[in-house]
N, C-alpha and C positions, 0 to 999 in steps of 0.2 A: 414251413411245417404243414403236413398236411392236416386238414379237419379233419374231426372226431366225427363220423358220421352219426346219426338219429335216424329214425322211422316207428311210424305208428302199427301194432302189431296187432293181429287180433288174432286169440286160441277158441277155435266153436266148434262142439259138437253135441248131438244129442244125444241123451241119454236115457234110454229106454228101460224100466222097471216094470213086475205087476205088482199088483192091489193085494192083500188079503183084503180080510172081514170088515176089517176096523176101518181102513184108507178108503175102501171102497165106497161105505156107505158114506163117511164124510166129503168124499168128491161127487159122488152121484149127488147127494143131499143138496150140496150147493148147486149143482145143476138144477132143482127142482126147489130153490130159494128154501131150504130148509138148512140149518145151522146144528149139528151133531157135535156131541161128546160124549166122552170115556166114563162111566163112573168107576169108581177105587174101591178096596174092601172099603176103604176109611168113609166112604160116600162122599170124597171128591168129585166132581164133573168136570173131566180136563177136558179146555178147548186150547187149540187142534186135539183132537185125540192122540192119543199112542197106544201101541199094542200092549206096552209092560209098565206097569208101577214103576216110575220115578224113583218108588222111596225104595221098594219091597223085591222090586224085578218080577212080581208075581205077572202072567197076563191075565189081559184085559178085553173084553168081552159087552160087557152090558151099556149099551147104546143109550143115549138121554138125548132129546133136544132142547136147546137151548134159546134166547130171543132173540129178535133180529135188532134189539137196541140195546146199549149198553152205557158203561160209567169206562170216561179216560184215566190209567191209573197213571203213565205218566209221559212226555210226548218230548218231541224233539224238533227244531224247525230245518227245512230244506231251503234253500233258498236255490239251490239251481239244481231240478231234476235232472237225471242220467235217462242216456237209451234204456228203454224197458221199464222205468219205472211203472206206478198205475198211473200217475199224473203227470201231463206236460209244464204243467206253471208250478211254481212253488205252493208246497205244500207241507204238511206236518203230517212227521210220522208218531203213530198213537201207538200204548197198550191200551188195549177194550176189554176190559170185564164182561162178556156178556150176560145177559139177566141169566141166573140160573147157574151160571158158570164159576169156577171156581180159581180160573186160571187165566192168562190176557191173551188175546189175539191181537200179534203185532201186523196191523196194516197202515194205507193211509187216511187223513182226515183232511178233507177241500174247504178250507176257511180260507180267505180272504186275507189273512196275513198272522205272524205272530201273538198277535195282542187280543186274536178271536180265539186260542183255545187255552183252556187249563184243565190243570188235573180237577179231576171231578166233574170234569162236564159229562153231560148226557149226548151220546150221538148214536145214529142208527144206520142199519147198512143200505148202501146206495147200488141194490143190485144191475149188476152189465146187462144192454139189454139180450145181448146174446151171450147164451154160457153151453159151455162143453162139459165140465165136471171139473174146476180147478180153481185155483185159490182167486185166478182173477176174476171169476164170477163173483167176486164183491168189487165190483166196482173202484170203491172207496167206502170212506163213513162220512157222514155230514152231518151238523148241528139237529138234533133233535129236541126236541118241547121237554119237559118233563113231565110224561105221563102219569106220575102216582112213583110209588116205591116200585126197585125191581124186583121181578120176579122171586120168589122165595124160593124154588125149587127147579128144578129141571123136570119136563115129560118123559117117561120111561118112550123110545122109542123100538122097533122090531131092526132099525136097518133094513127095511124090502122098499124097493123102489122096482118100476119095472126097465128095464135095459140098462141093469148097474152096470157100472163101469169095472173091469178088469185089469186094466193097464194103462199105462202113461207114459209118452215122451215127451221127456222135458229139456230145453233147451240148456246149453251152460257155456257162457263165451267171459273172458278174460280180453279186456279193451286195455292196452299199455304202449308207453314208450319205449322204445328197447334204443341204448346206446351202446355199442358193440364194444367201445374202447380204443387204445390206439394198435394195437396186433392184432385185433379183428379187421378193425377197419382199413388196414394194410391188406389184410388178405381177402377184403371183399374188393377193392380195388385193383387189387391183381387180376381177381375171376373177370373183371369188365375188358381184363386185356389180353385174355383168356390164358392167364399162367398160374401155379399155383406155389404160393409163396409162404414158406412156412416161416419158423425162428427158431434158432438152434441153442442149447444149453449149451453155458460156456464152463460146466462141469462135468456132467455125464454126455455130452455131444450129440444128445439126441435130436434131431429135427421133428419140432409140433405141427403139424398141419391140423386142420387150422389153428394157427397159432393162439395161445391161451396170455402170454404177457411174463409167462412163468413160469420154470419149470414143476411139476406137481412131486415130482422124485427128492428132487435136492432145493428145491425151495429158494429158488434164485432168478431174480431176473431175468428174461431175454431179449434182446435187441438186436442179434447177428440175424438177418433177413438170406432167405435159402431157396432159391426154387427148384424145387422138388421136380418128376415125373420128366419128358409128358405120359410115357408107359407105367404100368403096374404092375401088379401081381394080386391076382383072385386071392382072397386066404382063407376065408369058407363066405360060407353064404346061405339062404333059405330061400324055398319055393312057395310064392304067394299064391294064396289060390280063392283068395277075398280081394272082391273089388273094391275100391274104396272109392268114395264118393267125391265128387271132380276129378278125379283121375283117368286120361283119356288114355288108360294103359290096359289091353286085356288079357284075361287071365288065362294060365298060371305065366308067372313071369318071375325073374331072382333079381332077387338084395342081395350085395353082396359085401363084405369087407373087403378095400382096396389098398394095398400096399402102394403108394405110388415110389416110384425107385429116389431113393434117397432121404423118403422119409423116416421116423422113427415110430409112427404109429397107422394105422391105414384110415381112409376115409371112409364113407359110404356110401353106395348110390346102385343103381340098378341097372342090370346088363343087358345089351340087346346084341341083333346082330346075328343070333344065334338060337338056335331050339332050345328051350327052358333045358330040357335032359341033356342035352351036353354041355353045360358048364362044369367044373370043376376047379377042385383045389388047385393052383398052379399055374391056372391058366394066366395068361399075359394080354393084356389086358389094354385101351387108348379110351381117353373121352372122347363123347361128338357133343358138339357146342352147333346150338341151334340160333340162326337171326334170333334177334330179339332175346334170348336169354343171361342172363349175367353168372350163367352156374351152367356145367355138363349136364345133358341132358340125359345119358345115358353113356356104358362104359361098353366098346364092342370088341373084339377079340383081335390081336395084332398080327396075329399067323406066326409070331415066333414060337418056337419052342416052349412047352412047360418051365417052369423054373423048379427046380430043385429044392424040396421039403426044406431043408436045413439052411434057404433063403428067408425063407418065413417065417418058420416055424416060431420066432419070437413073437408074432404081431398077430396071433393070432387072438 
């Protein structure tokens, strides 16, 4: 029986936003160790700010700053941080009342272990010594004294700072294990012997590449193992004309959907071989499999004949 393959997978990319009014001054803010929030008609002061009332959807406008110490309203312990947290050791993640503030800032808190925080404690923020304008210019929070009672109010602030901030790329990556199954992992074991190995419904007769374990039509089982190709058929396809990042491919260049002969749904993958402007519907189509790769590299054109619309035309 062959193993179920694994492998650790990671989805990353950045994601680029701007600022209004409200985001700006709270990210510049933090870059210049200052702590901003929202007030409400109701004379709430929400920290993080937002643009629109919670309650009302009314927007939101009138800037407050708030203190750099606060009350824990309720916490939770980490015992093995992740890539990216703000802490490498274990740590406790806090809500923070800031003095003034009316609402909690979920960060971390660097105690020494479980039994160093509870609700109601007093901690203060432990500003980065280098900040850009971002959440991680608070460092952390750490145990603070208790200075007197907090703050009764918030300071009306203007929001001006000099060189606010406009805009933000933020990172966003998805760290997972992915097990493909037993008809995936058939058909990734195929590509390392460069064939392509579908599985066929043993009611509508369709052949799945890459094979799913199922059919998704009639909802049965598959097991009958099929190799597909090695030729295709183009069935349409788009002109990229955005590079994309690690991509040693330059532009404009086509994606295309690939009929491989014998299958029942086409694959995908990008055509070379050829000037982007002559590809078309129809065209016939071969993988090239490069050293080292366990997948075609690209799909280049066979010199047969076009195929006939009403070969395809289902798979499109």
């Amino acid at each position: 029986m062959t193993d179920v393959l694994s492998a650790p997978l990671v989805v990353e990319f950045p994601f680029t936003r701007s600022l209004g009014p409200v985001q700006s001054a709270f990210l510049t803010g933090l870059r210049e160790q200052t702590v901003l929030g929202v007030r409400t008609a109701a004379g709430k002061v929400l920290v993080p700010p937002v643009e629109y009332d919670p309650e009302t959807s009314a927007e939101l406008s009138e800037l407050a700053e708030v203190g750099a110490t606060g009350t824990v309203t309720t916490w939770a312990w980490n015992h093995e941080p992740r890539r990216g947290q703000p802490l490498d050791t274990p740590f406790a993640w806090v809500l923070v009342r800031l003095d003034g503030a009316d609402t909690a800032l979920l960060h971390a808190l660097d105690v020494p272990g479980p039994d160093a925080v509870h609700t109601g404690m007093r901690v203060r923020i432990r500003w980065a010594a280098e900040r850009a304008g971002a959440i991680t210019d608070i460092a952390c929070f750490e145990p603070a004294a208790d200075d007197g009672a907090p703050l009764a109010a918030a300071t009306p602030h203007s929001g001006a700072f000099e060189d606010p901030l406009t805009g933000v790329t933020l990172p966003a990556r998805l760290d997972y294990t992915y097990t493909p199954g037993r008809a995936t992992t058939s058909y990734l074991n195929g590509l390392k012997e460069r064939r392509l190995i579908g599985e066929r419904c043993p009611v509508c007769e369709k052949v799945y590449i890459p094979p799913r374990g199922a059919c998704p039509t009639d909802g049965v089982a598959t097991a009958e193992k099929v190799e597909v190709g090695p030729s295709g058929t183009v069935t349409t396809y788009a002109i990229v004309n955005i590079k994309a990042k690690n991509l040693d491919v330059e532009v404009p260049y086509v994606y295309a959907h690939v009929a491989m002969d014998g299958a029942g749904l086409p694959l995908h993958g990008r055509i070379g071989g050829i000037p982007y402007d002559q590809v078309r519907m129809g065209m016939r189509v071969e993988p090239v499999w490069k050293d080292g790769n366990d997948y075609p590299d690209h799909y280049r054109p066979t010199g047969e004949p076009d195929a006939d619309y009403d070969m395809y035309k289902e798979q499109l």
